[in-house]
FITI-237012 format. One line per field, with one value per residue (C-alpha): x, y, z; residue number from 1. Coordinates in nm, 3 decimals, padded with zeros to 5 digits. Layout:
<rs>
X X_... .
Y Y_... .
Z Z_... .
num NUM_... .
</rs>
This chain:
<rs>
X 00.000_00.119_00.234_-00.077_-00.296_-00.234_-00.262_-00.614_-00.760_-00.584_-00.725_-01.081_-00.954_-00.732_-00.939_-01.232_-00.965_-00.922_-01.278_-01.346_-01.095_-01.252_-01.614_-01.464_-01.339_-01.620_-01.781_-01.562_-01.574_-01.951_-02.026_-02.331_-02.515_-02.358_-02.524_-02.861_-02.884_-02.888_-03.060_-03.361_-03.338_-03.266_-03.542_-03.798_-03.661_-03.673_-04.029_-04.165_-03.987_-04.055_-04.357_-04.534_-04.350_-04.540_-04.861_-04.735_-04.530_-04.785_-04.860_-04.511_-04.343_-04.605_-04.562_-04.789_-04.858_-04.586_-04.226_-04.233_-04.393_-04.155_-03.850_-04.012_-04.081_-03.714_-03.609_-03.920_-03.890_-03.495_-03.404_-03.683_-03.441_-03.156_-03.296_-03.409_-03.052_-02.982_-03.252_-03.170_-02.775_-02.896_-03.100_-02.749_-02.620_-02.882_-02.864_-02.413_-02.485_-02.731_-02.481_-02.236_-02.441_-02.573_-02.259_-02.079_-01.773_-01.937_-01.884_-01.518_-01.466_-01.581_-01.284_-01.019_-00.829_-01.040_-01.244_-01.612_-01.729_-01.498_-01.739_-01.985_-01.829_-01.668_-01.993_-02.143_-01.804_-01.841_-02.178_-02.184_-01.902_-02.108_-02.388_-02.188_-02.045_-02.433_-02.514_-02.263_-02.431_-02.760_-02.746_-02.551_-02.793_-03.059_-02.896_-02.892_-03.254_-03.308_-03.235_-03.075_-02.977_-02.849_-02.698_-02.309_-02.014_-02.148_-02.461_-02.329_-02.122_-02.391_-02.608_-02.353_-02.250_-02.607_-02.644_-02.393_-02.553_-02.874_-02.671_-02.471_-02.795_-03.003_-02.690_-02.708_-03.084_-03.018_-02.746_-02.984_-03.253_-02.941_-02.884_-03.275_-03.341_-03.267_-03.230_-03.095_-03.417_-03.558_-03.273_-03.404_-03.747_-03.742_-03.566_-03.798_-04.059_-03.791_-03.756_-04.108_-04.173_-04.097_-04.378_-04.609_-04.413_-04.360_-04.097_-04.332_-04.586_-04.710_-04.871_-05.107_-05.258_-05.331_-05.625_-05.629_-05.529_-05.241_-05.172_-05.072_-04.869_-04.685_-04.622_-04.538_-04.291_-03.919_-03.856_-04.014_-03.851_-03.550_-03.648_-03.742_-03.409_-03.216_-03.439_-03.411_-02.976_-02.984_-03.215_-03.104_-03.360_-03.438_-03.388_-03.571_-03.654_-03.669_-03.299_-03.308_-03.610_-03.410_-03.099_-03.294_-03.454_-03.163_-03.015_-03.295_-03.252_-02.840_-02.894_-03.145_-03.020_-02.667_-02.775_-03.031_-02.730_-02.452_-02.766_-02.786_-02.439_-02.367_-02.659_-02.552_-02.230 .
Y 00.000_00.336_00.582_00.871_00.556_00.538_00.871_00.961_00.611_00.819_01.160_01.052_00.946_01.196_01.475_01.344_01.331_01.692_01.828_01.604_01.799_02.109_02.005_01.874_02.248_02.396_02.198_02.293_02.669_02.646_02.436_02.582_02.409_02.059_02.164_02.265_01.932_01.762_01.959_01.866_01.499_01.549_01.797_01.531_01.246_01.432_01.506_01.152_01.014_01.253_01.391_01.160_00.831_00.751_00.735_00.592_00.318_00.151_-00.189_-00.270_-00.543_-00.609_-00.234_00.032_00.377_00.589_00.523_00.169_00.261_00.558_00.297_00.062_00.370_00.507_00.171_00.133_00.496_00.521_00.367_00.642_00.895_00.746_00.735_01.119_01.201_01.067_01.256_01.595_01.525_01.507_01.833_02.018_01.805_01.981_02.372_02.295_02.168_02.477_02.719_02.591_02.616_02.929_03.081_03.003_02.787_02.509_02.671_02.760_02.365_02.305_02.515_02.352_02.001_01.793_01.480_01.642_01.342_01.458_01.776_01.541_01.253_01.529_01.598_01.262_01.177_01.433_01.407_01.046_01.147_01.403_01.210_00.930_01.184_01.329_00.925_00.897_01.206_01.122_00.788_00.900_01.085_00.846_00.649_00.906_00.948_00.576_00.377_00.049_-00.146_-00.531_-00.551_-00.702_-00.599_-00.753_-00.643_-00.308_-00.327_-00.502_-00.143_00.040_-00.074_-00.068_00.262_00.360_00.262_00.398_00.753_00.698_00.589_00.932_01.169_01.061_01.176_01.482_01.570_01.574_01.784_02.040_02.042_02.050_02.393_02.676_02.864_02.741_02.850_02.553_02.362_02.362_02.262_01.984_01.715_01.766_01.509_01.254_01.417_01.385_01.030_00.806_00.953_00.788_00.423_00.211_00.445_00.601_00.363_00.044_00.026_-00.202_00.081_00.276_00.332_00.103_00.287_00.471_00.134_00.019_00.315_00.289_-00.108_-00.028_00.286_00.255_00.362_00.128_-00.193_00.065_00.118_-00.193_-00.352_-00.092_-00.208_-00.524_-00.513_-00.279_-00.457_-00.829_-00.928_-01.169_-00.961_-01.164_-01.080_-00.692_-00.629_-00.717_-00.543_-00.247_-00.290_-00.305_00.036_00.135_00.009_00.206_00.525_00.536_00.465_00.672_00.967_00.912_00.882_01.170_01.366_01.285_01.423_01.730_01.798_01.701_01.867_02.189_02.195 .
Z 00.000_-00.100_00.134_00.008_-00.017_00.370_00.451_00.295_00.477_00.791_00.748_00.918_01.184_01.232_01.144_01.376_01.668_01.566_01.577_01.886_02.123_01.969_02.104_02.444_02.496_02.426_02.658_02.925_02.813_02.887_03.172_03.189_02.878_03.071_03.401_03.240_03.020_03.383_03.593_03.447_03.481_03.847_03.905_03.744_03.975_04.295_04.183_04.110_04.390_04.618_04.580_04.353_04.459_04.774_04.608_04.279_04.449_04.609_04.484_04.330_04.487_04.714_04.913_05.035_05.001_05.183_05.272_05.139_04.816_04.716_04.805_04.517_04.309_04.325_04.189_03.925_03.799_03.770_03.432_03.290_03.454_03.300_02.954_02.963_03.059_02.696_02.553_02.732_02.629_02.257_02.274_02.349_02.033_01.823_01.954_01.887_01.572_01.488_01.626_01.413_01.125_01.181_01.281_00.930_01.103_00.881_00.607_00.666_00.751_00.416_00.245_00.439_00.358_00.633_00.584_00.587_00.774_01.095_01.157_01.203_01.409_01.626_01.751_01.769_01.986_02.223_02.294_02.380_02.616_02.782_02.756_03.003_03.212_03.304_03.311_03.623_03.787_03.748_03.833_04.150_04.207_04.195_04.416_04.705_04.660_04.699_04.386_04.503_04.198_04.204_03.914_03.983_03.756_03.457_03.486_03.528_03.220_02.980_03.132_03.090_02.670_02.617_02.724_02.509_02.240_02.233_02.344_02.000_01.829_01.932_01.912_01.527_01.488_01.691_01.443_01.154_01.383_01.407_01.093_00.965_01.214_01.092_01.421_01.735_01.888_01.639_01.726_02.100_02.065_01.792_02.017_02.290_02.201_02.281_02.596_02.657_02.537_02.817_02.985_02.734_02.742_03.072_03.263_03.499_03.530_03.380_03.064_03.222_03.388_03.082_02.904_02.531_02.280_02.503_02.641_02.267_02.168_02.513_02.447_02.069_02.113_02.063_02.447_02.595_02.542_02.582_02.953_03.040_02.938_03.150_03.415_03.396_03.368_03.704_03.896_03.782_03.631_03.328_03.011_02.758_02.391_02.517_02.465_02.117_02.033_02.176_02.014_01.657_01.772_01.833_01.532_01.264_01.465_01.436_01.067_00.996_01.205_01.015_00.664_00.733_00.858_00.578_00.307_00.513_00.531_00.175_00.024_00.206_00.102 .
num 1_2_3_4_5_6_7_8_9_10_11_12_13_14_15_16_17_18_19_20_21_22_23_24_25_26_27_28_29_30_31_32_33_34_35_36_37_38_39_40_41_42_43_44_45_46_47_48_49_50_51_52_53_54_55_56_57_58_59_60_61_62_63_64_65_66_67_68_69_70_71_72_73_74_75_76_77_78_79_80_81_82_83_84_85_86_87_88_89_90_91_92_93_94_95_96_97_98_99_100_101_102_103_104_105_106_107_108_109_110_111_112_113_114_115_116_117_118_119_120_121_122_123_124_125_126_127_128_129_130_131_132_133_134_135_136_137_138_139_140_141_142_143_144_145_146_147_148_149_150_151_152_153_154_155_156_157_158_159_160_161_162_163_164_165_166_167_168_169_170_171_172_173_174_175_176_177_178_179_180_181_182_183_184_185_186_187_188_189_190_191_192_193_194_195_196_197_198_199_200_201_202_203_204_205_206_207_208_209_210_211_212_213_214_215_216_217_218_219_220_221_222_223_224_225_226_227_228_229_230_231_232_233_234_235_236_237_238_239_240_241_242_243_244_245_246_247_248_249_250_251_252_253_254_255_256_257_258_259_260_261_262_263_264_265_266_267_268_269 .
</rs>
């Protein structure tokens, strides 16, 4: 293999190293966007457990309305905590990516000798890394409030690779939403659905309890089976067919999100 030959198989990798240490600094140049992202994960567990959880508990595992219930609820209502984490993280994925758009540093990547695909993967990089970083304080949090998981170190590892996943998976679709707004006010709003969708799935309470038609949107929704296999890794229990169901989720929306992206990017350009 010839040495240029070498060098332009390389220049990805390379390149995305490159635009990956530029969105870690910014990240640490604004702390605040970080803090934001999981304040509201945090907020909305110290709410359900707290306030809501005593009332909501009762029944699971056999416990009452009170104490006992918001101990059950802590550990029912947690893995919906964790998955919004993901889904806040992506929302600052989308205003970055607008910001760079909008701003015109997109367009000045574009005239210099990078691989194009690095301005992309430099923010799909960095956001999975924040995305674990606000994983580690929320679920710390969650634990102080009462979330007692029993996973042991595998467990904790098959959670924690499978939470990786479905962070790369939605970073990918909140790259297109970036890239689709034309505003980073836009850029803001469009991934909040996601945020909003675990309420209508099994993470707050069980679809059992809802009404039909709710009942099969909640059973049908990518999120669900999502929830319900961090669940059942954390709390060790038997995983079943819901793992895979999540993984193919997971699977469509990183494909989709990335070939929706690389159009975007390409057809801008």
């Amino acid at each position: 293999m010839s040495t240029t030959a070498l060098d332009l198989r390389t220049y990805p990798l390379r390149d995305s190293a490159t635009m990956l240490r530029r969105n870690l600094k910014r990240m640490l140049r604004y702390p605040s966007m970080t803090v934001t992202l999981i304040a509201m994960p945090v907020v909305f567990l110290l709410l359900f457990v707290y306030v809501l959880g005593g009332t909501l508990g009762a029944g699971l595992d056999g416990t009452v309305a009170g104490a006992g219930g918001r101990a059950a609820y802590a550990n029912y209502v947690a893995p919906a905590i964790i998955l919004m984490t993901v889904t806040a993280t992506i929302q600052g994925t989308a205003i970055s990516i607008a910001m760079d758009m909008t701003e015109g540093i997109i367009t000045r990547f574009r005239t210099m000798h990078i691989a194009r695909v690095s301005v992309l993967t430099g923010h799909v990089l960095g956001s999975v890394l924040q995305a674990v970083f606000s994983l580690v304080v929320v679920i710390g949090a969650a634990i102080l409030v009462g979330f007692r998981p029993k996973a042991g170190p595998g467990g904790w590892l098959a959670a924690a690779g499978f939470l990786i996943a479905v962070a790369y998976a939605l970073v990918w679709l909140a790259v297109a939403l970036g890239q689709v707004s034309q505003s980073v006010e836009t850029a803001s709003n469009l991934p909040m659905p996601l945020t909003f969708l675990p309420f209508l799935g099994s993470g707050f309470v069980p679809t059992d309890s809802m009404p039909a038609g709710l009942r099969w949107f909640a059973e049908y929704q990518p999120f669900t089976p999502i929830i319900e296999t961090i669940r059942a890794l954390l709390m060790a229990e038997p995983v079943g067919n819901k793992a895979w169901i999540a993984l193919a989720w997971c699977a469509v929306i990183a494909l989709g999100g990335y070939l929706w992206s690389k159009r975007l990017f390409n057809r801008q350009g």
